[in-house]
N, C-alpha and C positions, 0 to 999 in steps of 0.2 A: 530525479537525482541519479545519482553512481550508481552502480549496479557490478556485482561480482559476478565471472562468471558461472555459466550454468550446468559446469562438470561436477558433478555430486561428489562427493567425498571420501563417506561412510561406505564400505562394500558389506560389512555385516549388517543388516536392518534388523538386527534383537540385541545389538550389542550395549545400546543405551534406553533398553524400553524399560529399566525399571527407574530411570530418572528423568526421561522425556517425553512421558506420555501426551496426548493431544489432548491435553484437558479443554483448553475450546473446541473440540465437538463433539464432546459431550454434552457442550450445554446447549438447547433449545428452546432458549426464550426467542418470540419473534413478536413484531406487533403487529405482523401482514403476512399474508401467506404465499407463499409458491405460486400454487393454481390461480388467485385470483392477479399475479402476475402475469403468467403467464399470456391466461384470457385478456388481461390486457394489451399484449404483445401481439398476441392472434387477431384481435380485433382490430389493431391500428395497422396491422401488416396491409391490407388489402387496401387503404386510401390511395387516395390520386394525388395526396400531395408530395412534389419533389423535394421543397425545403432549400434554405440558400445556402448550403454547403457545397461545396465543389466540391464534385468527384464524389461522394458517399451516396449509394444506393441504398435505397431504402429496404428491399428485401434482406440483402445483406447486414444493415443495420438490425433486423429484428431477428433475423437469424442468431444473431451475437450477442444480443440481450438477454433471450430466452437462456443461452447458456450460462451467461453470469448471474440470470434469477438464479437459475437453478444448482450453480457452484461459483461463490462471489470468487473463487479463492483461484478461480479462470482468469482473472483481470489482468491483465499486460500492460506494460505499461513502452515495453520494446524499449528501443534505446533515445526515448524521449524526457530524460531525468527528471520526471514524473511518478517518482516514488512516492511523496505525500497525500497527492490525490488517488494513486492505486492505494494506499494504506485504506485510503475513509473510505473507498467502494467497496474494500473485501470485508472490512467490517462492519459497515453501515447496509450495506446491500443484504448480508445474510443476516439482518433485524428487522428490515423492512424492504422486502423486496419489491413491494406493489408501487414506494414512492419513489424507489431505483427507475424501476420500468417506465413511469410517469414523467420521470425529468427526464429520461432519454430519447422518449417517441417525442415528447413536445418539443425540446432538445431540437430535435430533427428538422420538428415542420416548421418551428418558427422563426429557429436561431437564437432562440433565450428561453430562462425557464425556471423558477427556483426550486433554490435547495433549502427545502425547508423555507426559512425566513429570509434566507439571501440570494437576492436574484443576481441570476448570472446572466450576462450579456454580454458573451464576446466580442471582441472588435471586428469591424468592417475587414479588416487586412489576417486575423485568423479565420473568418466565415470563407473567403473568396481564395484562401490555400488550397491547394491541390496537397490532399491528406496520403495520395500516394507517394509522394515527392518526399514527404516526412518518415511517414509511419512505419518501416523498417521490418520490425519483425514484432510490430503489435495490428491491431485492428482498424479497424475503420473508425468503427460505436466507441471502442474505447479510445481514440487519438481524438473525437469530436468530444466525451463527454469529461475525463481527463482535462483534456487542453481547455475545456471554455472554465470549468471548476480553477485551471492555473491562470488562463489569460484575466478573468472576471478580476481579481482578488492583488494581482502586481502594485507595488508600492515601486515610489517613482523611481529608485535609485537602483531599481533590482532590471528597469525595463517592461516593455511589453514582451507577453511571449507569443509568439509567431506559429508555433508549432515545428519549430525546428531544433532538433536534435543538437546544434555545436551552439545553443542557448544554455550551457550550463548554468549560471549567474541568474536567468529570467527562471528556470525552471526550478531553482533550489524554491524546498519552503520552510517557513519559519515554526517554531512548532509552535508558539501563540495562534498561527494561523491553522494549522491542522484542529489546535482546541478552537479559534471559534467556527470552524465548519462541524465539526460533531456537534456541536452548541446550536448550528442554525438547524440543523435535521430535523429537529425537537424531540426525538425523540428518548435522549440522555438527560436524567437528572442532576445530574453531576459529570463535570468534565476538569480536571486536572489537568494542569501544562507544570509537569515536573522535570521539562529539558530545557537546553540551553544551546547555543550556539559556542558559548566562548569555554566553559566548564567541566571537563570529566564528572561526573555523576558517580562513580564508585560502587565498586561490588555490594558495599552494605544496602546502595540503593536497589542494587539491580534484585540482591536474594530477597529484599524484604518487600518485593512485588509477591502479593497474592492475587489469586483466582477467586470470581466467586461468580453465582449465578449472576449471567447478564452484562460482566464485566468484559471490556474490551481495552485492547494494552496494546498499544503504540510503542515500539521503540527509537532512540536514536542514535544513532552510530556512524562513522565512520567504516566506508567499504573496508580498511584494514582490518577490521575484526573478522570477519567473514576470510578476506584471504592467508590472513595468519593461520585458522584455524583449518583451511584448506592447504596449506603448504605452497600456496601460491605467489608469485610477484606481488609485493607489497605496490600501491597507487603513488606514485610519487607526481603526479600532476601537480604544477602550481597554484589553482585556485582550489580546486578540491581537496588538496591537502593541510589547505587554512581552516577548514570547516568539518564538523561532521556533514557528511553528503550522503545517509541514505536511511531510510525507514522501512522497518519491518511490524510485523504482527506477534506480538508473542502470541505461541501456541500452550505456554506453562508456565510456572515460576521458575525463571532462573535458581540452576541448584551447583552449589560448589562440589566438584566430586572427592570423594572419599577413598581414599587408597587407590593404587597403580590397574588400570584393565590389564589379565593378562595377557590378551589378546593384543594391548598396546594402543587401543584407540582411544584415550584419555588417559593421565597423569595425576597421583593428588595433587587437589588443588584447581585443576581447570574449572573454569564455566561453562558449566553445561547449559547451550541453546535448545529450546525449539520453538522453532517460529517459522510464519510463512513470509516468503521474499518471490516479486514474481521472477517467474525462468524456471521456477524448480516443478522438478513430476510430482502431480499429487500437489504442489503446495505446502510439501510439510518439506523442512530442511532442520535436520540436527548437528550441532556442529557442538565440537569441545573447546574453547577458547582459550591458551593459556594466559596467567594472571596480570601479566605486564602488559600482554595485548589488549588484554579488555579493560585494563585501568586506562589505557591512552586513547581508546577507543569507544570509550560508551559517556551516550552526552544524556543521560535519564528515558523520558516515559510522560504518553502522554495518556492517561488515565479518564476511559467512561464509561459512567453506571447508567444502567437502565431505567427512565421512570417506575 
């Protein structure tokens, strides 16, 4: 989906730490580990198989997996409006890295692979795309693993997606669909779809998201929130301005701030973000959103607990 750009904001980086700390990394629940990712990645690196993907090198592909084992929050998704499925890599990837690493090598050699319970099978017309033709300013690993998780899952009226970037309409996702992919992982005992398409979702929803061990938080929004809060050109495009169009990670509970920063970087009253969106350094982006903006712009949360 949409994506804001990736000129940071904030120049003081202590100005909101005592309301936007990274409470997602703190937590440490996994059900897989790192290393035994990794070993995985080392091992399948050295095979003789090419795989029926045009254009993607297999060294290159393992290259770039080991990096997202090892920091989901790497995942790009470049300008292929493929926000929904960079959502479920950065948080599903850093719970279970080992079954990340396993759908992307098989991914590779065979052209299909599941996820969790649902198998994905790209079409004949994305396997035989030339992923440099698309892939802009993401990766190889992540425009094959991304794209088949979008192409796999299109309902008929949205299209097939091709892997091509001016697919806004194919690459939107629904968030029932973001909930049943954390659903297929198996690894969440609970998974919430508390967003909508047509809906504002309201600040009361947004502040009364809590954190707790193992819990991961989807949001859904509208790029306007993002650029409001950056002082930027609001999206006036005509399909994407029908819709929320883009998905982030909360990194904390949304917190309404309290009296005026003297500094000036928040207002009483704004909402205070942090959350991860890819394009940003580190991953982490904090932003202060004022009230009107985030009421027009935030469409809920899609909510998963850990078994």
């Amino acid at each position: 989906m949409g994506s804001p750009t990736d000129t940071g904001w904030f120049t003081d980086g202590a100005a909101l730490s005592s309301y936007l700390m990274d409470t997602r990394a703190s937590d440490t629940r996994m059900v897989s580990s790192v290393a035994d990712a990794v070993a995985l990645i080392d091992g399948w690196r050295s095979g003789a198989a090419t795989g029926p993907w045009n254009g993607l090198n297999r060294t290159a592909v393992a290259d770039r997996l080991a990096q997202i084992v090892a920091d989901p929050r790497l995942v790009r998704q470049g300008n292929l409006n493929l926000c929904g499925p960079a959502s479920l890599v950065c948080m599903w990837a850093a719970r279970d890295p080992h079954s990340f690493a396993s759908l992307g090598t098989t991914l590779f050699d065979y052209g299909s692979a599941y996820l969790g319970s649902l198998l994905l099978q790209p079409s004949a017309e994305l396997l035989q795309a030339d992923s440099s033709t698309f892939s802009g300013s993401t990766y190889g690993a992540d425009w094959m693993v991304l794209g088949a998780i979008r192409n796999s899952t299109n309902v008929f009226w949205q299209g097939s997606w091709r892997g091509d970037p001016a697919q806004e309409l194919a690459g939107l996702t629904r968030p029932e669909e973001l909930a049943e992919w954390l659903t297929a992982v198996g690894i969440y005992a609970v998974v919430l779809n508390e967003a909508n398409w047509v809906t504002p979702a309201g600040i009361p929803h947004a502040t009364g998201l809590e954190f707790a061990e193992g819990r991961d938080i989807a949001l859904l929004l509208h790029v306007n929130l993002i650029n409001a809060a950056r002082h930027v050109p609001l999206d006036q495009s005509f399909l994407l301005n029908q819709f929320p169009n883009h998905y982030v990670v909360a990194l904390n509970s949304p917190t309404l701030a309290v009296g005026d920063d003297p500094g000036g970087t928040y207002v009483d009253g704004d909402v205070l973000l942090s959350l991860w969106t890819w394009g940003e350094v580190g991953g982490h982006l904090s932003l202060a959103v004022p009230q009107a903006e985030f009421v027009a712009n935030y469409y809920g949360a899609v909510v998963a607990d850990l078994a």
